[in-house]
Structures are given as C-alpha cells and as structure tokens.
C-alpha positions, -999 to +999 in steps of 0.1 A: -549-413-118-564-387-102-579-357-120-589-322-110-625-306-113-618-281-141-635-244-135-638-216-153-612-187-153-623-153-159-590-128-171-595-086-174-569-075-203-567-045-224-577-021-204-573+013-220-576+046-208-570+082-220-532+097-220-546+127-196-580+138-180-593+167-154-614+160-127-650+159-133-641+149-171-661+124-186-636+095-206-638+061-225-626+034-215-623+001-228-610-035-221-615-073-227-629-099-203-616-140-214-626-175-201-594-190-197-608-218-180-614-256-184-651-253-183-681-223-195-690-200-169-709-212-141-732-179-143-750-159-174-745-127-153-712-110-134-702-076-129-671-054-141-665-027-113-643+000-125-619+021-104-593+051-103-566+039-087-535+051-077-523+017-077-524-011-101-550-026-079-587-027-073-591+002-052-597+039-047-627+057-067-654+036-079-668+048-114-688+026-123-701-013-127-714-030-156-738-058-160-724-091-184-756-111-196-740-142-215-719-171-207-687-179-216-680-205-229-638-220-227-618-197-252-645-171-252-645-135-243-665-105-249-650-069-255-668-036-235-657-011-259-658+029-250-677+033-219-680+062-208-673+073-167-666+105-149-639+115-134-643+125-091-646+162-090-629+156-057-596+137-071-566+156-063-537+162-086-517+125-094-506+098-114-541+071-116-550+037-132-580+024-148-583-009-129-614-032-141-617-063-113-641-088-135-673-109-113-673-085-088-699-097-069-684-135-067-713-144-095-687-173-107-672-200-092-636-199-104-622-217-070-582-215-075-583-191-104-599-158-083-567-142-083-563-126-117-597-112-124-584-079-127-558-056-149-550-023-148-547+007-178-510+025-184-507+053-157-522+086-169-521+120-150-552+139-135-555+175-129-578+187-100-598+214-115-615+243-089-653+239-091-680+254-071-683+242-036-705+249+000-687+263+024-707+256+061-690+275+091-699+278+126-700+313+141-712+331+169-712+304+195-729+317+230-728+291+257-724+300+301-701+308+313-697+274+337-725+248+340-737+225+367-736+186+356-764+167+351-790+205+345-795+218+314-774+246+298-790+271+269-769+271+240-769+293+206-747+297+175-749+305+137-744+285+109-732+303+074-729+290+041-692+314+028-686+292-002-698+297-039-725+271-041-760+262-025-757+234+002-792+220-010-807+181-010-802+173+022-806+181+060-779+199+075-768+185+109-753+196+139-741+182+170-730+194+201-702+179+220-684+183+252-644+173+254-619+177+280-599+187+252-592+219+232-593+203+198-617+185+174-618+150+179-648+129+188-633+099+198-622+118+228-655+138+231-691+128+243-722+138+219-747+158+245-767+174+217-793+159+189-791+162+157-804+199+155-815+199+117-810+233+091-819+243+064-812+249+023-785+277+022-774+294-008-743+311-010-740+340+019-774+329+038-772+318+073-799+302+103-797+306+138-794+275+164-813+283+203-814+251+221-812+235+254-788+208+266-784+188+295-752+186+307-741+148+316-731+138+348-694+139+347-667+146+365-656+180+380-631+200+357-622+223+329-639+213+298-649+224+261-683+230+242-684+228+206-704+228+174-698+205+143-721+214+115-730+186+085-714+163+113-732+136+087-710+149+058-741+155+037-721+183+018-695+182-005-677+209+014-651+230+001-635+233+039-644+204+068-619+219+090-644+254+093-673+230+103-663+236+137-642+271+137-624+265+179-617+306+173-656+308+179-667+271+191-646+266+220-661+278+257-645+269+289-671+250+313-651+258+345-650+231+365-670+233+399-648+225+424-670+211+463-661+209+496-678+196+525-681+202+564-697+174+576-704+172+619-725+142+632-732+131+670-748+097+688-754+098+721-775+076+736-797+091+768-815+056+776-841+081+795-877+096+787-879+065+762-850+079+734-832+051+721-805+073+703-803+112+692-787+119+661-776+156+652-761+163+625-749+195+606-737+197+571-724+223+547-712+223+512-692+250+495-687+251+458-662+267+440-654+274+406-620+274+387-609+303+398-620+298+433-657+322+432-684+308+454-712+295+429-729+282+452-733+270+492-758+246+504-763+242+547-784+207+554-787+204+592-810+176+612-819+167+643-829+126+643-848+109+673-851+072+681-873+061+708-875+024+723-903+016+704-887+016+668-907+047+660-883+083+650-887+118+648-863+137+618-865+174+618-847+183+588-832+226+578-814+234+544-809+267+529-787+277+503-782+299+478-768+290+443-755+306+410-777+289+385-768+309+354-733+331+342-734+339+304-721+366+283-698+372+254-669+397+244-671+418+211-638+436+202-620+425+235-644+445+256-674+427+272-706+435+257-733+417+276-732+401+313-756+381+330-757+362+364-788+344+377-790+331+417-811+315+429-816+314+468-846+297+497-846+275+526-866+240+532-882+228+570-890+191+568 
C-alpha cells in the first residue's frame, strides 16, 4: 500500500469588509486563516497580503501585508480581527473585493494544496473622492527651426505646476525626445536628452529648462522634438496627458534634403615620371524641406602619382552653411527671427 506524504494546507475564510467606503478612507477588515492540512505548518512565519480587487482574485491594489508568528498546528487557525488599511486615493469609482491570499511569500510548503490560499470579501462599492493633486505642464518650448544630425541643437522650455498641490519629495525629470511621429509615444521615439532635474514647485510656481542637445545621427526627414516632464512618474499627477502639451511641445526638424555633383578623371601621362593624375571636383548642395539652400559645400583636388610610389594632393573646399534658424510665433505673428551662417574656405 502506498501512502502519500501529508502537508499542511493553509485556507483564507471570512473575509469581511465594509458595505461602502471612499477613496482614501481608512476601513477594518477582518478574516480567518486555517490549517486544513495532514501535518503543522512547516514555517512559524508567513505573510497575509491584502488587496482591492475588482475581482475575486489576488490582484489590483495592494493595502497591506501582515506578519503571522506561530505555527499551526492540523485543525488550527488564528483569527486577524479589525485591521485597519486605506483605501487608494487614486481608485476610481466601482464595485471592489477585499481579497486576502495567505503565505504570500511561499513561507510553507503546502505542495498540491497552493491553490486555495486565498478568499475574497462580498463586493462593496467605492466612491472616488476629488483630493488635491500636482498638475506639471510643459510650456513655452523654443527649439530651431531645422537641425543638422549628429551637432548640437540649443533647446528651452518651461515647466509649471497649474494644479492645487506642491509637487515636493522628489526630483522632477525631464526628457527630451525626437520621433518621426506627431504623437506621444516612446516606443517609437529615441531619448536624446538627460534627465534635466527641477525643482520643488508649489501650486502656480514654474523653472525654466536652457540646454544643449546633440542631435543623433539619423536619417534625413521631417521629425518631432518634445518634452515629457516627471517622465519617472515621481508625481501623483492630477493630468499625465499635460506632461507633454504637443500644442506647445511639438517643433518640426525639417529634414535636410543633399545632393551631390561628383566629376573625377585618370589619365595616365607615363611622361616627366607621373604614374597617374587624378582630378577631381565635388560639390554638395543641401536643401531643406521646403527646398531653401542651408547649406553648399565645393571640395575640389588635384592628386599626383609619380613612378616612385611617392604623391602630391592639392586639396580646395569652401562652403558656406546655415548653422542656426530659430524663432517663435506669439499671437500668429512672428516675434523673434534668427539665422546664423557660417561661411570660409580650406587649402590643403
């Protein structure tokens, strides 16, 4: 005859919770943990984790875990009678369990009887109740007006605090991202920025961002700069969708469109010693968007190769380029207008 190892079997059971509560309430609860087992409790100490669930499962909001110091023997159990948890102030409006999963942490080696260490309160009703919340929004964003990959680009922008509490104990964080797309979404974006740290802001206070980025090297097109403050969600914010504002956070990189003219010659005048001449004349237009010259490089050279492996480069480039266009618009005029060149030539 064959016998099985008996273990022990640890079952949640009335759970009880209050008929109503708000958020941010503080309730009692109570409920009964028995060792409907074979065997005692392989462990003096487990864990009951609590949760507000919209389900009759573990899940959701954790309130709370307490601490069991004693075994249990076979038949045994051990009431927690009114504990007191909070309620999320976040919790929206709904129907929510009281769901108590007993050994938590796996403390007890029940084997085939893990399944049922949990039960679940009657459903009650929760009421999300307005409370006072930080507000962070992104405004004023100044970036150019197109940007050259690879350089760096000077960037600036304002971060306000418009809701009705301090955003206090901890860093505020902002990144900068660039996206080929007009919306807010970072797993189609690429992080150029670092974390550019704020400050406390109470209700109505602001602080001003003036850094410098370097564009990545990236393709040639249209593309999107934008701020998201508290990117680390360090805030219980009243409105994430403000955190970047695209009214004020979205500017147009145009994209740099390049051309090339590109002349090269060989001969070969086997006389006075030359092994091979090689002239050569290059220029580069760039464009932007709209089809402006930005920029317009001219590299010519004059190569010599004589018999004896030694050669002569004479090498000529001049060019001009539009390092810098920046401005912004205020009431659909423009207010400020700024265009930097930057021009020289190079003998080698």
């Amino acid at each position: 005859m064959i016998h099985l190892t008996p273990y022990p079997n640890l079952v949640v059971s009335n759970v009880d919770a209050p008929a109503s509560a708000n958020s941010d309430d503080e309730i009692e609860i109570s409920w009964t943990v028995s060792n409907t087992g074979g065997v005692s409790t392989s462990s003096p100490i487990w864990y009951d984790k609590v949760y507000l669930s919209s389900t009759t499962g573990p899940g959701g909001y954790i309130l709370g875990e307490f601490e069991n110091l004693s075994y249990l023997d076979t038949g045994e159990s051990y009431v927690r009678q009114n504990q007191t948890v909070t309620i999320p102030k976040q919790v929206a409006d709904g129907t929510y369990y009281i769901v108590v999963l007993t050994d938590s942490r796996n403390h007890v080696d029940e084997q085939i009887n893990e399944g049922d260490n949990f039960d679940a309160s009657a459903s009650f009703p929760v009421q999300y109740v307005v409370y006072e919340r930080p507000d962070l929004v992104v405004t004023n964003f100044v970036s150019p007006y197109a940007g050259w990959a690879g350089n760096p680009m000077s960037l600036s922008w304002t971060v306000e605090n418009q809701g009705t509490a301090p955003a206090s104990g901890a860093q505020i964080v902002d990144w900068v991202w660039l996206s080929t797309e007009n919306e807010i979404d970072p797993h189609n974006a690429t992080h150029i920025g670092g974390s550019y740290i704020g400050s406390h802001l109470d209700p109505g206070e602001s602080y001003e961002q003036n850094v410098s980025i370097t564009l990545p090297d990236t393709a040639d097109g249209d593309y999107y700069l934008y701020v998201w403050t508290d990117v680390t969600l360090n805030f219980d914010d009243s409105d994430l969708d403000n955190n970047f504002n695209p009214e004020v956070g979205f500017v147009p990189r145009v994209g740099v469109r390049r051309s090339k003219v590109h002349l090269e010659y060989n001969p070969r005048p086997q006389r006075f010693g030359i092994r091979m001449m090689e002239p050569m004349w290059n220029v580069t237009f760039f464009h932007d968007h709209s089809g402006r010259l930005v920029s317009r490089q001219y590299h010519h050279m004059v190569g010599t190769r004589f018999d004896n492996g030694a050669y002569l480069n004479v090498m000529y480039n001049r060019w001009f380029e539009v390092i810098d266009t920046r401005g912004y618009i205020e009431e659909g005029e423009v207010s400020y207008y700024q265009v930097t060149i930057r021009v020289g030539f190079t003998v080698d």
